[in-house]
C-alpha positions in Angstrom: 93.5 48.2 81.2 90.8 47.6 83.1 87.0 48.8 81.5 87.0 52.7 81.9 83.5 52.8 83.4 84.9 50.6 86.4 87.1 53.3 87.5 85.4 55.9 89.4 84.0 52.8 91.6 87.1 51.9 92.3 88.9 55.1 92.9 85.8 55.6 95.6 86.8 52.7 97.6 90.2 53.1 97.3 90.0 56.8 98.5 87.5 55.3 101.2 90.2 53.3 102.5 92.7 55.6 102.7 90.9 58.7 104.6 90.1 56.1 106.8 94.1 55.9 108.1 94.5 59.3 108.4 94.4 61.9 111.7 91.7 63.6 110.9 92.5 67.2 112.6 90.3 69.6 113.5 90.6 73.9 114.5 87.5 75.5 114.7 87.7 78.7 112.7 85.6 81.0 110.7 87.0 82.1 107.6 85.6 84.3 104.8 86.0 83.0 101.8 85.9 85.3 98.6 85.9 83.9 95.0 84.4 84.3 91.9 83.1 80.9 90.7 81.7 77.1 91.6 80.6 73.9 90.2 78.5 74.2 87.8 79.0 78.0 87.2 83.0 77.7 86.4 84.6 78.4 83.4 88.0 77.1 84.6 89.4 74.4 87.0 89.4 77.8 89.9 86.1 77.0 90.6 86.6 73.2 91.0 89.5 73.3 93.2 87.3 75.9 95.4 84.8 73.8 96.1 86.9 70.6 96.4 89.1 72.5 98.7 86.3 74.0 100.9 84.4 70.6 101.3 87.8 68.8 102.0 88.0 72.3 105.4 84.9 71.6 106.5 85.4 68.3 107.4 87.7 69.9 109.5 86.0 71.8 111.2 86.2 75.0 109.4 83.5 77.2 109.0 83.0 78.8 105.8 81.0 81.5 104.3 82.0 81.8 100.4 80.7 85.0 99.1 80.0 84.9 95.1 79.5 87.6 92.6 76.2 86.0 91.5 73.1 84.1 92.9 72.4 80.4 91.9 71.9 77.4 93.5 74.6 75.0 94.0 73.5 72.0 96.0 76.4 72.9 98.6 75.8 71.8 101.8 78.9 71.7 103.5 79.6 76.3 104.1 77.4 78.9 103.7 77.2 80.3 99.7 76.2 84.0 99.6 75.5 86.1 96.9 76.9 89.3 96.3 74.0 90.3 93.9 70.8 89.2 92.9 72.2 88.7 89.2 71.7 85.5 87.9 75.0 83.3 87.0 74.1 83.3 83.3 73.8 86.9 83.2 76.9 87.3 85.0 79.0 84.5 83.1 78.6 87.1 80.1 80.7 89.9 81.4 83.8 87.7 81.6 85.4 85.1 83.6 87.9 85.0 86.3 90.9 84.3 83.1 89.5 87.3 81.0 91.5 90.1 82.6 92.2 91.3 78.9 88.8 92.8 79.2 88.9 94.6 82.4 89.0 97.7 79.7 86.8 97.1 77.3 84.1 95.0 79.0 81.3 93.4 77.3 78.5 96.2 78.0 75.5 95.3 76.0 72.1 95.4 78.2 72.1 95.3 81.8 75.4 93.1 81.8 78.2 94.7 83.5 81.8 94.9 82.3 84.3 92.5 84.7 85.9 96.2 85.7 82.2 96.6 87.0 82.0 93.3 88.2 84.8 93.6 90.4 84.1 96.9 91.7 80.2 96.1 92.4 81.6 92.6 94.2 84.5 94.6 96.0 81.5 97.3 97.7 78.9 94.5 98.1 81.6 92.7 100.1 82.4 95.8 102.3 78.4 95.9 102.9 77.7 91.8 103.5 80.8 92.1 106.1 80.1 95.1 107.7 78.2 93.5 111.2 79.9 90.2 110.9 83.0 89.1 112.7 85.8 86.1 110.5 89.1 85.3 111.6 90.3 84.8 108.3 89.9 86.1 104.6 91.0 83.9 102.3 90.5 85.2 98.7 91.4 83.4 95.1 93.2 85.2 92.6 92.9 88.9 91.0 89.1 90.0 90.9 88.5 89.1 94.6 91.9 90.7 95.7 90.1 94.5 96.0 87.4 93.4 98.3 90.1 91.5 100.1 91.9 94.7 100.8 88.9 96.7 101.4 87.9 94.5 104.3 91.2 94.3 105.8 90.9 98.2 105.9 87.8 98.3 107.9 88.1 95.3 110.0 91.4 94.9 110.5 91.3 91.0 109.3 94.3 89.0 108.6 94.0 88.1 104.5 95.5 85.5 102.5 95.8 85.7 98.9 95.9 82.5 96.8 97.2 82.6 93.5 95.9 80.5 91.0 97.5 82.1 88.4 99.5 85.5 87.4 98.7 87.8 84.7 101.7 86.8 83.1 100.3 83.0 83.0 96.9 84.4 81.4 98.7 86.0 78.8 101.3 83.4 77.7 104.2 84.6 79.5 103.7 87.5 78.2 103.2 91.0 80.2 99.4 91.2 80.0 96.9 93.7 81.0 98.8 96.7 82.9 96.0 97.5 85.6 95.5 93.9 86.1 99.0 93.7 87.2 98.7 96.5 89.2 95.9 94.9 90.9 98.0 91.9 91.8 101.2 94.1 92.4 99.1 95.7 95.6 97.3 93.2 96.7 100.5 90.4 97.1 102.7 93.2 98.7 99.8 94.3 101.5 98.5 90.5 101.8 99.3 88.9 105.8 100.3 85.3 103.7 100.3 84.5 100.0 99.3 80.7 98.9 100.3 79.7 95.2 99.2 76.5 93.8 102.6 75.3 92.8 106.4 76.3 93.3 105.9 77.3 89.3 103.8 80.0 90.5 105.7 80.8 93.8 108.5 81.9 91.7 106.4 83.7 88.8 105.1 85.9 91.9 108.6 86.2 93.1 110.0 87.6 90.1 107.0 89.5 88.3 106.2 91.6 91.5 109.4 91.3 94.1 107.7 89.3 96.6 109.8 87.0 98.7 110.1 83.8 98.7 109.6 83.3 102.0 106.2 85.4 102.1 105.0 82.6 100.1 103.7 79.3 100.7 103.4 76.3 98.1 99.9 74.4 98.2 99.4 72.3 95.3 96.0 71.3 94.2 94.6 68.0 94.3 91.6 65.7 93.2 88.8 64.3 95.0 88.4 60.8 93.2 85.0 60.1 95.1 83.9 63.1 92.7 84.8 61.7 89.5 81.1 60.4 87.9 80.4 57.0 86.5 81.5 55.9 82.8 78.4 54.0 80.7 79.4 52.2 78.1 78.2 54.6 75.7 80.6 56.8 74.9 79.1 59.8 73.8 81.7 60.8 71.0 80.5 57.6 69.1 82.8 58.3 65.5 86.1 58.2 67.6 84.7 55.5 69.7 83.9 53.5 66.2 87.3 54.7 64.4 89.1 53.0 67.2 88.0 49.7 66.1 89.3 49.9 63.5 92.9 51.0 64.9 92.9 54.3 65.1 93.9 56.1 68.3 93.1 59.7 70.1 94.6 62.3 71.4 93.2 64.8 73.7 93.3 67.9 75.2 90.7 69.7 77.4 90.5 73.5 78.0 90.4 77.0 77.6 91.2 77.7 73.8 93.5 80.8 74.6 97.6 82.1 74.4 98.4 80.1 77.8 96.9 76.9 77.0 99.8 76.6 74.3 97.5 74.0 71.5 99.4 75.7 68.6 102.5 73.8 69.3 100.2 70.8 70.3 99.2 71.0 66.2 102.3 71.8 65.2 103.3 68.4 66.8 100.1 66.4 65.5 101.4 67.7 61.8 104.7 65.6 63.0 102.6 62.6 65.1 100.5 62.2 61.5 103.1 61.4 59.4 104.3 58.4 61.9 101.0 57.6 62.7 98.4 58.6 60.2 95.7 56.8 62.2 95.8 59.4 64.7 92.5 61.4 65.7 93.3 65.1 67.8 90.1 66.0 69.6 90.0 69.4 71.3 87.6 70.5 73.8 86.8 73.7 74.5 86.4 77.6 73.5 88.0 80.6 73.8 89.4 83.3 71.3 92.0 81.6 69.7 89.2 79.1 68.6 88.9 80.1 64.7 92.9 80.7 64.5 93.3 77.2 65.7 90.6 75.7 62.8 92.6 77.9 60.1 95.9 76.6 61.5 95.0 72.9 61.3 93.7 73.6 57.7 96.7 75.6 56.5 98.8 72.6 58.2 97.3 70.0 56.4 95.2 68.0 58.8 92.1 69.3 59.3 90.6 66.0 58.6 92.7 64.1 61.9 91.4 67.5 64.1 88.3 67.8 66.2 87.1 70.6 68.0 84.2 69.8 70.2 83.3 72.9 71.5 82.8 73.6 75.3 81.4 70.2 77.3 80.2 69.5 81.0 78.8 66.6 82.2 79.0 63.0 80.4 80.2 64.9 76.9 83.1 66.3 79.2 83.6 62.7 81.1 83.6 60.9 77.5 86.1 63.2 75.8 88.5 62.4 78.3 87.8 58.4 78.0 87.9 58.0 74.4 91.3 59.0 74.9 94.5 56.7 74.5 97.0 60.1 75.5 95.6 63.2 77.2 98.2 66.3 76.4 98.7 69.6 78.3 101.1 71.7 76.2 100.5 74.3 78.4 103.1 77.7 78.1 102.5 78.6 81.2 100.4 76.8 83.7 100.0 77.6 87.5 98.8 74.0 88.2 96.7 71.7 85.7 94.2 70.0 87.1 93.0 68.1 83.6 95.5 65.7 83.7 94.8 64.0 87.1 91.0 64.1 85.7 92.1 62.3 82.4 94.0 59.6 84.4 90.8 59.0 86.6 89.0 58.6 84.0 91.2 55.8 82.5 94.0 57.9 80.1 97.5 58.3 80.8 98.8 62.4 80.5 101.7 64.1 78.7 102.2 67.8 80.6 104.3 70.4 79.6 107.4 70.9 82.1 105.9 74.6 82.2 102.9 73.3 84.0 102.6 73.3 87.8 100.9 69.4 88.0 104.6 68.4 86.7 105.7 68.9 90.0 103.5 66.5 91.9 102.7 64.0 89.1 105.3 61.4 88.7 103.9 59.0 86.3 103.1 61.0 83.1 105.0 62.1 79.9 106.8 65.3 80.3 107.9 68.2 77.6 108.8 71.7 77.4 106.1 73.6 75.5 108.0 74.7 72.2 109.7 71.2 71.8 107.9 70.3 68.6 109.5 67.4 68.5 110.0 65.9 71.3 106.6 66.4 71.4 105.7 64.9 68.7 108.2 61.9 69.2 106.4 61.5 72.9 102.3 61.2 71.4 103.2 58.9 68.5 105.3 56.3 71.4 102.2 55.8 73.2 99.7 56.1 69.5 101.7 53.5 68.6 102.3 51.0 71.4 99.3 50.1 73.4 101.2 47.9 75.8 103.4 51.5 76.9 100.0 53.5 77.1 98.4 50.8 79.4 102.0 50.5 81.5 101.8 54.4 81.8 98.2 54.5 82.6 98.5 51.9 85.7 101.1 53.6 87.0 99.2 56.7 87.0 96.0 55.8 88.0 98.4 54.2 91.6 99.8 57.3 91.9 96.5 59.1 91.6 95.3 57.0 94.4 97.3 58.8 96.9 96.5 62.0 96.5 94.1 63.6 98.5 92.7 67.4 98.7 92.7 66.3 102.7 96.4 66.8 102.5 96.2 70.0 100.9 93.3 71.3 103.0 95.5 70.4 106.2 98.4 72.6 104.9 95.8 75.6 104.5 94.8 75.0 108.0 98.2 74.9 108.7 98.8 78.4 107.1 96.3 79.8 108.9 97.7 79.0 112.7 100.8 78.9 112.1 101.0 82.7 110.3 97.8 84.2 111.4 96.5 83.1 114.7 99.6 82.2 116.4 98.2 78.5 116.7 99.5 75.3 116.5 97.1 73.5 114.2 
């Protein structure tokens, strides 16, 4: 394998390359765009695959104007980013984020903050108001707290609306039901939108059957990376005790995200419980937070390893770059999961994946371990191959990191584009 702080070079002039071969299309359009995070003010991938998507339009020719709930500054050059409110990000990161529908009840009202039910219904009216002398030819809004300003504008202007589903309330909650009015929200909003976009044929049939919608309202866009994105690797890794424990033979596991139902990590220690007693030089480190944070520490006491179990907490920037190349396996046991974009950022940063079948990126990526969720042992079986054969992680990692090469969020962005002439505007993009 080559040196992991090579890669992003690499993946730059490979990506270079290949733009270079394709027809770069272009239909001038002016779409408003309504979402409820970026880069560096995103809890989630949602944000990331907004902005990744948007840059990839504009190139395009597509003029965006991307209306937030919040005011902050983020470097974007390529569409217009306007505020909703003169709230700051942090203050507004505190009521909730875009996954949090569990408390569109109970908000966290402490201060001036605002519940997310608040949230969305200040961002819904400051929408109407932004709009109201302006002329789009296209809404395009992303997933349940933008779907009521959506509506509301399609009601006064008469604009065609697309919906695009990152995820179900059913995915939030872990296959389970979830919040009631949340799912009303989406019910409404799906049946009265002009075109639905979901990021994988996963969540094309979750709409399908959670709210009646069919099939053929729906179009299939999966997400993709940008590699000319990824960042740099020093040599330094930042998590220096894994990077030391390494030497002397041991090997990690990783998994970056959202600590929560969907995400599925207790089967992933469930299965490290199995992995350890293969391969007791195993090390699980776990990035991230959310409310299952302190169940998940108790579990991997009560289970016995504790001592092989990391949790690092929430990371951006080089921490979050690091955890991913310390890695020798990068798992996604997800239960239910629209897309995935971790995995596709673990392989370009040098570390081959294991996704759960349940997992939207299992339909485009070809070259990575695959599992259902609540296989154990499989599982289990799967992580302790690749702990202990380096050869087979290396082999699986290649093949990856090819594959990785040819994607492209141009190819996604086209299909958008596509969406929009072909259903909306009567156009032949």
């Amino acid at each position: 394998m080559p040196q992991k702080s090579l890669l992003s070079s690499l993946y730059i002039k490979l990506i270079l390359s290949n733009r270079d071969k394709r027809k770069n299309r272009k239909l001038k359009m002016k779409v408003l765009m309504l979402g409820w995070e970026l880069p560096p003010y995103n809890s989630g991938g949602l944000g990331i695959a907004c902005y990744e998507m948007c840059k990839s339009m504009s190139r395009r020719g597509i003029d965006i104007e991307f209306i937030l709930p919040y005011r902050a500054d983020h470097n974007v050059d390529f569409m217009k980013v306007t505020p909703a409110s003169d709230q700051s990000a942090e203050s507004f990161l505190a009521s909730g984020s875009i996954y949090d529908s569990s408390l569109y009840e109970n908000g966290v009202l402490q201060l001036n903050k605002l519940s997310i039910k608040d949230q969305q219904e200040y961002y819904s009216h400051a929408v109407a108001t932004l709009v109201q002398n302006q002329e789009y030819d296209i809404v395009h809004a992303h997933d349940w707290l933008t779907f009521k300003a959506a509506l509301r504008v399609k009601a006064m202007k008469n604009w065609p609306i697309i919906l695009h589903v990152h995820s179900i309330e059913s995915d939030r909650a872990g296959s389970k039901q979830g919040n009631p009015i949340v799912r009303e929200i989406e019910s409404s909003a799906l049946h009265n939108a002009d075109r639905i976009i979901a990021v994988s044929d996963h969540t094309r049939q979750a709409i399908h059957e959670d709210y009646g919608v069919p099939l053929d309202d729906i179009e299939v866009v999966h997400n993709s990376i940008d590699v000319s994105s990824l960042e740099l690797l020093d040599d330094d890794n930042a998590y220096k005790y894994l990077a030391k424990m390494k030497e002397f033979g041991y090997r990690v596991v990783v998994n970056i995200g959202r600590l929560t139902v969907q995400k599925g990590l207790p089967h992933l220690l469930n299965s490290a419980r199995k992995v350890l007693e293969k391969a007791p030089k195993t090390v699980f480190l776990i990035v991230g937070s959310g409310e299952m944070h302190n169940e998940l520490v108790n579990m991997a006491a009560e289970l016995g390893i504790g001592q092989n179990v990391m949790f690092a907490d929430f990371q951006r920037g080089k921490n979050w770059r690091d955890a991913y190349a310390v890695g020798d396996l990068f798992v996604l046991p997800s239960v239910s999961e629209p897309f995935g974009l971790t995995p596709l950022e673990a392989i370009g940063y040098g570390t081959p994946a294991l996704v759960s079948k349940q997992s939207g990126i299992s339909e485009t990526l070809k070259n990575a371990l695959k599992v259902d969720f609540w296989d154990v042992d499989e599982m289990s079986n799967l992580i302790a191959g690749v702990v202990q054969n380096d050869a087979l992680r290396d082999e699986l990692w290649k093949n990856s990191f090819n594959e990785l090469g040819k994607l492209s969020w141009d190819e996604s962005s086209q299909k958008i584009i596509d969406v929009y002439s072909r259903h909306l505007l009567g156009a032949v993009a």
